[in-house]
N, CA, C and O atoms as CSV, one atom per row, in Angstrom:
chain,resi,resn,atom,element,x,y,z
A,1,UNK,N,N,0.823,-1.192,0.000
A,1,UNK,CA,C,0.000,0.000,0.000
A,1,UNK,C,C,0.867,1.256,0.000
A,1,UNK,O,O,0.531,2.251,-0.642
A,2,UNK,N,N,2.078,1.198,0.784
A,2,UNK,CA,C,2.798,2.081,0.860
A,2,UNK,C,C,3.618,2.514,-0.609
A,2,UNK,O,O,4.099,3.623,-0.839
A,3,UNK,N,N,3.630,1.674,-1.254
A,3,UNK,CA,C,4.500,1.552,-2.374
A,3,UNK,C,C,3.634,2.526,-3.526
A,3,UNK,O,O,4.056,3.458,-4.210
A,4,UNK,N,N,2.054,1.829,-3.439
A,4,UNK,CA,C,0.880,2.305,-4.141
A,4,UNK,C,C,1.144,4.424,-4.182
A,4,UNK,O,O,1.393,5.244,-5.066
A,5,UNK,N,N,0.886,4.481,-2.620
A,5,UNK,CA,C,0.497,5.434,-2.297
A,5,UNK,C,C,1.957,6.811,-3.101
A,5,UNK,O,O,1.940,7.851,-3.760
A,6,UNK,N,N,3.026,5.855,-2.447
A,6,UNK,CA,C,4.058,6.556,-3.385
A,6,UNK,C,C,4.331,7.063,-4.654
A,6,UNK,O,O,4.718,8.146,-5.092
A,7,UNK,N,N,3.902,5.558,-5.311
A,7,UNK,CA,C,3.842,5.916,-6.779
A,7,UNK,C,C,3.215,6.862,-7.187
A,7,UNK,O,O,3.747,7.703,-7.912
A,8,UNK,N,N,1.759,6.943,-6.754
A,8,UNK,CA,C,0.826,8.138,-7.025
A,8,UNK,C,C,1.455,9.658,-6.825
A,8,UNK,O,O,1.635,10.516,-7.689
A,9,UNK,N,N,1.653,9.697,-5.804
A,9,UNK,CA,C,2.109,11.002,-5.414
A,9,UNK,C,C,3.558,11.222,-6.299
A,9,UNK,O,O,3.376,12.158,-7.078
A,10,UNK,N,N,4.430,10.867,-6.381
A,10,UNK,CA,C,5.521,10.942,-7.611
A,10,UNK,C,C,5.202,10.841,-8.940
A,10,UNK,O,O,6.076,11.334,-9.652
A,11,UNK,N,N,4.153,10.326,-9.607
A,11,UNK,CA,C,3.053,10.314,-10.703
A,11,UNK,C,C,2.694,11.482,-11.168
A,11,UNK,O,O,2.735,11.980,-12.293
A,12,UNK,N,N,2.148,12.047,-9.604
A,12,UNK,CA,C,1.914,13.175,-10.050
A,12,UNK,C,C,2.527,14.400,-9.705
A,12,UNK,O,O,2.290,15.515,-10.169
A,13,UNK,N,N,3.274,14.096,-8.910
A,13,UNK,CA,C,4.329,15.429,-9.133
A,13,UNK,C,C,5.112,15.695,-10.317
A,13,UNK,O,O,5.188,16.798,-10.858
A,14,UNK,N,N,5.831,14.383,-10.788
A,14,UNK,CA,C,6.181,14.254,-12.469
A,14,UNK,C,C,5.314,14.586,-13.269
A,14,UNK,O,O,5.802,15.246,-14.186
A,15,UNK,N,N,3.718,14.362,-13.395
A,15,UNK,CA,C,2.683,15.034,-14.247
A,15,UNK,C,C,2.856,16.720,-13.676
A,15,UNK,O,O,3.823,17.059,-14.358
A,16,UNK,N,N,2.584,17.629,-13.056
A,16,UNK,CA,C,2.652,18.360,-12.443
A,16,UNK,C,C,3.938,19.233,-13.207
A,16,UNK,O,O,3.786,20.245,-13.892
A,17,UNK,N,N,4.943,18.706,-12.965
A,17,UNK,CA,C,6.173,19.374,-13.552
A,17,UNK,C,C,6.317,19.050,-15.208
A,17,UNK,O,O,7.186,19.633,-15.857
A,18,UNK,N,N,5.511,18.193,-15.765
A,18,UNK,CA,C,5.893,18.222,-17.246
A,18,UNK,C,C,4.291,19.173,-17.689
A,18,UNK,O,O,4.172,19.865,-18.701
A,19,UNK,N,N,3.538,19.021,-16.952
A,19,UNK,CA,C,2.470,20.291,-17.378
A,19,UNK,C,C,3.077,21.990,-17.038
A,19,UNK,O,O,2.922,23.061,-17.625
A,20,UNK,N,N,3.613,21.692,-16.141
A,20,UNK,CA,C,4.439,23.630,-16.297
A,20,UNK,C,C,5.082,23.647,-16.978
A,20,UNK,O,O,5.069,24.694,-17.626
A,21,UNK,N,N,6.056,22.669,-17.374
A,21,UNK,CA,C,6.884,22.840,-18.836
A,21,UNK,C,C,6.552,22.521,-20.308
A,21,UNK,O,O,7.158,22.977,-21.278
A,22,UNK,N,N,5.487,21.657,-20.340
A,22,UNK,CA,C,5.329,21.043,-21.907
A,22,UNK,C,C,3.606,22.179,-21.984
A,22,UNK,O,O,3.284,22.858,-22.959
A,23,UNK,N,N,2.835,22.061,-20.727
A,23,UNK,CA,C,1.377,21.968,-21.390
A,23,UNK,C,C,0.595,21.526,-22.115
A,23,UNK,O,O,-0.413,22.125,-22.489
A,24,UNK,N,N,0.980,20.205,-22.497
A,24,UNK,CA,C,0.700,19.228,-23.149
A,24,UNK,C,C,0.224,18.214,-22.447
A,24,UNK,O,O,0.889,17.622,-21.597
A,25,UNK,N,N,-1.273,17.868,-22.829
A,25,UNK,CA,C,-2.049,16.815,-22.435
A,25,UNK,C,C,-1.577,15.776,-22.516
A,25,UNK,O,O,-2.010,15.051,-21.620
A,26,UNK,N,N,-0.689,15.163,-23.321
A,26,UNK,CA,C,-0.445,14.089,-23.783
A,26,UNK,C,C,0.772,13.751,-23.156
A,26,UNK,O,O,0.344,13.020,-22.262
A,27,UNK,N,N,1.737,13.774,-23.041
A,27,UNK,CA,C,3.118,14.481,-22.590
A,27,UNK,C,C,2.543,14.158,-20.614
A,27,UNK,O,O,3.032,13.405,-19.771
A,28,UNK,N,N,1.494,15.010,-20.544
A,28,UNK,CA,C,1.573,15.105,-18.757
A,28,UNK,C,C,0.975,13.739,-18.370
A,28,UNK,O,O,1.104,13.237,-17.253
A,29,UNK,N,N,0.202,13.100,-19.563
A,29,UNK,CA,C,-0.936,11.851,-18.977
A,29,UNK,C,C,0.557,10.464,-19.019
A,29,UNK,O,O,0.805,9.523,-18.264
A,30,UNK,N,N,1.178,10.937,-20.163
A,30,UNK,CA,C,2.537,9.652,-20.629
A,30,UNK,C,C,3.326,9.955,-19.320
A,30,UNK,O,O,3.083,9.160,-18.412
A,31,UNK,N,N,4.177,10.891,-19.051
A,31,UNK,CA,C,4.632,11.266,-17.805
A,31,UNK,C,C,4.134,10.293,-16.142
A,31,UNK,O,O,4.272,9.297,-15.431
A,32,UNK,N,N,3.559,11.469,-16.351
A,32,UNK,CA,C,2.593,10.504,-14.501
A,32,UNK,C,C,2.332,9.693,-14.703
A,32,UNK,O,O,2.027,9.336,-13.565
A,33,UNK,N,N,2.071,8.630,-15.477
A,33,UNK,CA,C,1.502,7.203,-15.788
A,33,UNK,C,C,2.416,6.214,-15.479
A,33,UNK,O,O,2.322,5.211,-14.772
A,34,UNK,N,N,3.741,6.896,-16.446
A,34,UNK,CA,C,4.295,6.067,-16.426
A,34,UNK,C,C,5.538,5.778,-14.730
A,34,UNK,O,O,6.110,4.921,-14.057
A,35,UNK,N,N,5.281,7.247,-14.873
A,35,UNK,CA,C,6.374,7.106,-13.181
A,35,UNK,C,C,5.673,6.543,-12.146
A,35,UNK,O,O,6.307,6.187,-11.152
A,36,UNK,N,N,4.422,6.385,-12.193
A,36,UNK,CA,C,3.869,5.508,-11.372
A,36,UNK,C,C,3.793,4.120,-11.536
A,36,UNK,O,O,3.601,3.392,-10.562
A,37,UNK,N,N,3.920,3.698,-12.628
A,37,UNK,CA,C,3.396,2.547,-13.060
A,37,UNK,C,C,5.049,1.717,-12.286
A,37,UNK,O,O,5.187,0.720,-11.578
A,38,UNK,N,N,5.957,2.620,-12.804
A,38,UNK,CA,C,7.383,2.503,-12.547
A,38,UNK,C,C,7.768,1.855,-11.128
A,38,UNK,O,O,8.359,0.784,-10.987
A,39,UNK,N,N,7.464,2.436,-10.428
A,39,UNK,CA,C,7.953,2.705,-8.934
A,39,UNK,C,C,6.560,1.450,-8.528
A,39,UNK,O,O,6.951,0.579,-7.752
A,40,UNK,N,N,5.337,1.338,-8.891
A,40,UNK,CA,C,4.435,0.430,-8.627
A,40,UNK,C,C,5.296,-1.062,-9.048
A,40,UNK,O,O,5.123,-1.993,-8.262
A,41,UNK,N,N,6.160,-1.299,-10.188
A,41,UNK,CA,C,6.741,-2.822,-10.155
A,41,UNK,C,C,8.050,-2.235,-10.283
A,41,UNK,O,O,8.633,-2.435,-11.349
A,42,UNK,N,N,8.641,-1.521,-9.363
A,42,UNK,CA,C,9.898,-1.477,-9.218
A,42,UNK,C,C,10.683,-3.137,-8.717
A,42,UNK,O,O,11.584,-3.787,-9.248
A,43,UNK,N,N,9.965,-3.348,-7.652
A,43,UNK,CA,C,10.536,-4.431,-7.267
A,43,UNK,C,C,10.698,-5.589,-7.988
A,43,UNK,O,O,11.742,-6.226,-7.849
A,44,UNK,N,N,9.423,-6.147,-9.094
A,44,UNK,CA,C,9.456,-6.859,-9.609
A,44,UNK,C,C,10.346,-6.986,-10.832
A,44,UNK,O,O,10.646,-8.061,-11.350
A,45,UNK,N,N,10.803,-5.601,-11.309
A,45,UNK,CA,C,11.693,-4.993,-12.856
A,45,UNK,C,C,13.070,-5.477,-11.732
A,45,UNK,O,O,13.877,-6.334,-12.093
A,46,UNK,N,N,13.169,-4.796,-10.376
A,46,UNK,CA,C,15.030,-5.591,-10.266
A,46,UNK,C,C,14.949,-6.461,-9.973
A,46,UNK,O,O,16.004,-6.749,-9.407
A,47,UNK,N,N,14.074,-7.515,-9.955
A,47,UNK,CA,C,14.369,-8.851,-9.456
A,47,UNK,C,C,14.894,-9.196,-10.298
A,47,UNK,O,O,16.084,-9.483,-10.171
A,48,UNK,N,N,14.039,-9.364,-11.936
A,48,UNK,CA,C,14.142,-9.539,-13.220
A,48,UNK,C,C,15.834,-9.129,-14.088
A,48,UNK,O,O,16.259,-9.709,-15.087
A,49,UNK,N,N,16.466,-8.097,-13.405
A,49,UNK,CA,C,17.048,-7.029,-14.006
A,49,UNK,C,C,18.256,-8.193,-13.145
A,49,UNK,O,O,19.063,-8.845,-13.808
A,50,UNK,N,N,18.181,-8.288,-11.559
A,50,UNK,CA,C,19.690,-8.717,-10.993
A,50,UNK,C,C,19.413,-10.144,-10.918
A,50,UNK,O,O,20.283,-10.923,-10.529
């Protein structure tokens, strides 16, 4: 849950900061999506990775 809750909030602070710089819908939705999605299977990408 903790991991959840993280992702979100870094999601959208990364959405957040590519909307003051790009203003682009598309750009802010790819952004936050993906840094969440990121940090949501972080653990599972280094298991994979080491």
């Amino acid at each position: 849950m903790i991991r959840f809750l993280f992702g979100l909030l870094l999601g959208a602070v990364g959405a957040g900061i590519t909307w003051a710089v790009t203003e682009s819908p598309g750009w802010t939705a790819a952004i936050g999506i993906t840094v969440a999605v990121l940090i949501w299977f972080a653990e599972f990408i280094l298991d994979d990775l080491l």
